[in-house]
BALOBA-1460 file (C-alpha; in Angstrom, 3 decimals):
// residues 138
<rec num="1" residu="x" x="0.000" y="0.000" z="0.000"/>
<rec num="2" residu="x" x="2.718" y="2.347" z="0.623"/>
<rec num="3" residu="x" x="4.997" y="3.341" z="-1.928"/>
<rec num="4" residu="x" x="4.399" y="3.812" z="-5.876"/>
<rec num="5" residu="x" x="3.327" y="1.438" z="-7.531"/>
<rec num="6" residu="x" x="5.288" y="-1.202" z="-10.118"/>
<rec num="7" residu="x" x="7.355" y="0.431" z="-12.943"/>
<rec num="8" residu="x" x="6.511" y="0.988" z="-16.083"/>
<rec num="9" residu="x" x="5.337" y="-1.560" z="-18.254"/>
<rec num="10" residu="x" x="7.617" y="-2.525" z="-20.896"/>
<rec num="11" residu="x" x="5.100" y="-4.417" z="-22.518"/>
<rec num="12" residu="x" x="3.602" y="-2.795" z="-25.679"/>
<rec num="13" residu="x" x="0.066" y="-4.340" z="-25.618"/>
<rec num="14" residu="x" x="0.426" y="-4.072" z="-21.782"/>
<rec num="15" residu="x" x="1.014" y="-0.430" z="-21.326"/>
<rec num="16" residu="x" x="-1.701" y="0.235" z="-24.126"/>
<rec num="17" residu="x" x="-4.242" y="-1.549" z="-21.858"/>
<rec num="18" residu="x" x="-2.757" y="-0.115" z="-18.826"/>
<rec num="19" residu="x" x="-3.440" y="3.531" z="-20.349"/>
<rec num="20" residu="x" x="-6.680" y="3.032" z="-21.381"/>
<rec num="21" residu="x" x="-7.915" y="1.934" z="-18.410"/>
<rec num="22" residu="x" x="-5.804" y="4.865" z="-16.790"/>
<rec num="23" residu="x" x="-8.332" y="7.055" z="-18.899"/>
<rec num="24" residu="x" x="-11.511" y="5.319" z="-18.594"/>
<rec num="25" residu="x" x="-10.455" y="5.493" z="-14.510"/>
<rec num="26" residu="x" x="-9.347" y="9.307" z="-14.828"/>
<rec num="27" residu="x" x="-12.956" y="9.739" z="-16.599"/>
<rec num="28" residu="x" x="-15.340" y="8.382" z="-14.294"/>
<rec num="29" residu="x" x="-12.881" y="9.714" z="-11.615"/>
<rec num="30" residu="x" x="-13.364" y="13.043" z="-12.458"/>
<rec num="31" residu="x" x="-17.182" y="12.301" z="-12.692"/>
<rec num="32" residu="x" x="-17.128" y="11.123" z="-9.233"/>
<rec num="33" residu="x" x="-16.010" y="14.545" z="-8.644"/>
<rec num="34" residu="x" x="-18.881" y="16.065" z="-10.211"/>
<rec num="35" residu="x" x="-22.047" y="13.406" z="-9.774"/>
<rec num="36" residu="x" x="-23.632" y="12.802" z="-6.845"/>
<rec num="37" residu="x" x="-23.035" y="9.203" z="-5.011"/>
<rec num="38" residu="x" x="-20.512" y="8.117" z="-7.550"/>
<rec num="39" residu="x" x="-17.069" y="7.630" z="-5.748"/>
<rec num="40" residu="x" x="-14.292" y="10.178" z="-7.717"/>
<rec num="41" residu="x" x="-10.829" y="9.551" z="-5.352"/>
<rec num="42" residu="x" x="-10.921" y="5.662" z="-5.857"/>
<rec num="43" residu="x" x="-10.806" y="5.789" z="-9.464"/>
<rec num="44" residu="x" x="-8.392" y="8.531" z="-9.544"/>
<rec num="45" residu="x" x="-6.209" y="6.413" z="-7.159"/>
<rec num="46" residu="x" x="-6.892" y="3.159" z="-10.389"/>
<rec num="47" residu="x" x="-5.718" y="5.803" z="-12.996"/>
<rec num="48" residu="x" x="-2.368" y="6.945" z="-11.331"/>
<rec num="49" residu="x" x="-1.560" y="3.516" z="-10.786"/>
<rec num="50" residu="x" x="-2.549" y="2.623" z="-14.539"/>
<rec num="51" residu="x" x="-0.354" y="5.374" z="-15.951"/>
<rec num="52" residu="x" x="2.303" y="4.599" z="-13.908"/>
<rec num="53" residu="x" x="2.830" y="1.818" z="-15.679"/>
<rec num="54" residu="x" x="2.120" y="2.973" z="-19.248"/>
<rec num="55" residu="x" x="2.702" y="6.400" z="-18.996"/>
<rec num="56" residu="x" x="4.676" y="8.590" z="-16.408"/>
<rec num="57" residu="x" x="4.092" y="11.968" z="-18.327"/>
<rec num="58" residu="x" x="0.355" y="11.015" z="-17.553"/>
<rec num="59" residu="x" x="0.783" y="10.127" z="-13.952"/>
<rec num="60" residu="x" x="3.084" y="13.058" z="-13.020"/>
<rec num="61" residu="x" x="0.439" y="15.663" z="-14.740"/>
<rec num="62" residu="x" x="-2.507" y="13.342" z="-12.674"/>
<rec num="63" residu="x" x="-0.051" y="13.044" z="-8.794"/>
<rec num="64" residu="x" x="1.104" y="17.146" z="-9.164"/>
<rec num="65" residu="x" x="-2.764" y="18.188" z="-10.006"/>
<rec num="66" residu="x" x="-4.322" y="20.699" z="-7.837"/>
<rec num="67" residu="x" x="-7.067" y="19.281" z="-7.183"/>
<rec num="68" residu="x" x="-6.823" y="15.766" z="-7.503"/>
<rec num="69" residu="x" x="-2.634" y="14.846" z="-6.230"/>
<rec num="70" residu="x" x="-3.518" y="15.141" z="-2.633"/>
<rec num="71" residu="x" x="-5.766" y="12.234" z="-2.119"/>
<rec num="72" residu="x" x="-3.959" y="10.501" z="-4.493"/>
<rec num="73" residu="x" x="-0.825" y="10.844" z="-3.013"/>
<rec num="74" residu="x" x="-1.876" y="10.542" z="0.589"/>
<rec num="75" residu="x" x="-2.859" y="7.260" z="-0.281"/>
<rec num="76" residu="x" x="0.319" y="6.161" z="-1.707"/>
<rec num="77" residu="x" x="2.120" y="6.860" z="0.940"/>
<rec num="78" residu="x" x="0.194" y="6.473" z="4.132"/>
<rec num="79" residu="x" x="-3.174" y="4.413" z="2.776"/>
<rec num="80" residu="x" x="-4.951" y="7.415" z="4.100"/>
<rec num="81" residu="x" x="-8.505" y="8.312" z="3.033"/>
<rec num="82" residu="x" x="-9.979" y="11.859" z="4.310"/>
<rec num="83" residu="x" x="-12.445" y="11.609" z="7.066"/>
<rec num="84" residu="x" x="-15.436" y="13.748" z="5.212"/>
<rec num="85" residu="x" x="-14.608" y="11.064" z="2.456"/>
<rec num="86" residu="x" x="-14.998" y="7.921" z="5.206"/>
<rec num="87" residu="x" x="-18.255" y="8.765" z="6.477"/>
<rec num="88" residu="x" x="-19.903" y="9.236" z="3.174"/>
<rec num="89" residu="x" x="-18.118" y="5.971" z="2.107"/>
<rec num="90" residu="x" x="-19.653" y="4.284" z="5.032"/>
<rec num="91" residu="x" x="-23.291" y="6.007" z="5.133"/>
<rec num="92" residu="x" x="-23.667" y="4.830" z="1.421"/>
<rec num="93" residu="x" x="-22.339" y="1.602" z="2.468"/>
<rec num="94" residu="x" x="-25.452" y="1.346" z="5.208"/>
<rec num="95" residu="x" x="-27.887" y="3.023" z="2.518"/>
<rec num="96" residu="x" x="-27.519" y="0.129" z="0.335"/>
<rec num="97" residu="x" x="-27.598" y="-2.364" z="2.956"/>
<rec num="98" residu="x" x="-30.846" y="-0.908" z="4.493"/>
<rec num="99" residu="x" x="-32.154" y="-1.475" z="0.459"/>
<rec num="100" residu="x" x="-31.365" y="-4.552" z="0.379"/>
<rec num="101" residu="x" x="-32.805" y="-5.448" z="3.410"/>
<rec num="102" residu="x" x="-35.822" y="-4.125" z="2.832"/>
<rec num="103" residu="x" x="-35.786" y="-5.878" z="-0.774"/>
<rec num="104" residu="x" x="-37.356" y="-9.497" z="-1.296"/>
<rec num="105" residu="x" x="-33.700" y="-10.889" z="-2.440"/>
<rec num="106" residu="x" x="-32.851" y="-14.045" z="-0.588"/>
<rec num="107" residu="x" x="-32.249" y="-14.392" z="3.141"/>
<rec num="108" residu="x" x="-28.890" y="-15.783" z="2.352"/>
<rec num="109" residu="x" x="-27.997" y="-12.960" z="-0.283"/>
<rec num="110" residu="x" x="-28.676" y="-10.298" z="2.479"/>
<rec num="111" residu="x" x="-26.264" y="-11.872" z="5.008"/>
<rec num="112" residu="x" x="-23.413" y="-12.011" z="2.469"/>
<rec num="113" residu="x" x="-23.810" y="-8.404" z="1.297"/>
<rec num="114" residu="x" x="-23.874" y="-7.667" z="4.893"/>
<rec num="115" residu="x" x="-21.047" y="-9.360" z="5.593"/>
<rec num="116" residu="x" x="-18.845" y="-7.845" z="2.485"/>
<rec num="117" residu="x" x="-19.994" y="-4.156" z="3.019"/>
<rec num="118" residu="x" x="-19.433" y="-4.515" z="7.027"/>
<rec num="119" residu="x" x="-15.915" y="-5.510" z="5.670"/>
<rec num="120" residu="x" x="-15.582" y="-2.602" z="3.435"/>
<rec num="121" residu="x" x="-16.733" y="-0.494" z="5.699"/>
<rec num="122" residu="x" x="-14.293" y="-1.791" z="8.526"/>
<rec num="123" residu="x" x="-11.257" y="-1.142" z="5.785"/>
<rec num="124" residu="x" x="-12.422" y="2.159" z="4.815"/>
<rec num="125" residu="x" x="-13.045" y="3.601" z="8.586"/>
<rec num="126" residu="x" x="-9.580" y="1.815" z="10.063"/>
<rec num="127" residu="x" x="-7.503" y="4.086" z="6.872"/>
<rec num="128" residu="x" x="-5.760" y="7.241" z="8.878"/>
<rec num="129" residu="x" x="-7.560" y="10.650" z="7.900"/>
<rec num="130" residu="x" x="-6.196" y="12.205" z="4.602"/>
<rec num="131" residu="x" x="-5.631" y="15.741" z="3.012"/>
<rec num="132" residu="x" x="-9.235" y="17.857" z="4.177"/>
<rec num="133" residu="x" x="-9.737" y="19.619" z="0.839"/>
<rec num="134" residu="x" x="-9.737" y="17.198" z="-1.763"/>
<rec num="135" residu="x" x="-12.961" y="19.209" z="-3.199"/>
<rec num="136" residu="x" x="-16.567" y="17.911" z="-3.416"/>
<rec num="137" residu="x" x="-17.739" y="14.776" z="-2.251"/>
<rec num="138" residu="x" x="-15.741" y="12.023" z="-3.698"/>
């Protein structure tokens, strides 16, 4: 978790799949930013790591941003998510638990998504806090 990630791909098919997904990630990152209950740091976080191994010009432009380095950074190096971004994590977490529970999906299928969002949400509250201004609720 700490640390960059792997080097660059020398791979030429590799680092052409490593890219795009680098900019499909940086897209619906940047969305997140924008929409409503769609995440924006955690893809952001996928499209550093994709660039930095298919493209470093890319990933230095997307880890010095303005906006957007901080989290990503803070995360490299100390797995740290900011607190605003926890609790909204977690909240939407226990929204879409309290759905399914009140859903008619099988008894069995509500205990496992309990179990794998209590587990996600244990993750994402035990990270230390991160940068404070990483803009609008990621």
């Amino acid at each position: 978790m700490t640390g960059p990630p792997r080097p660059f791909s020398s791979s030429r098919p590799l680092r052409i799949a490593y890219f795009m997904g680098g900019v499909v990630c940086l897209g619906l990152g940047v969305a997140g930013y924008i929409l409503p209950l769609m995440p924006g740091t955690v893809f952001l976080i996928l499209a550093a790591a994709c660039f930095a191994r298919s493209s470093p010009v890319f990933e230095s432009w997307l880890v010095t941003h303005p906006r957007f380095g901080r989290s990503i950074l803070a995360w490299r190096q100390h797995g740290a998510i900011p607190r605003r971004v926890k609790f909204f994590a977690i909240g939407a977490m226990a929204f879409s638990f309290l759905l399914l529970v009140v859903s008619p999906s099988h008894v069995f299928m509500k205990w496992l998504a309990g179990l794998f969002l209590g587990g996600c949400a244990l993750f994402v509250g035990t990270r230390p806090d991160g940068p404070r201004d990483t803009g609008p609720m990621e």
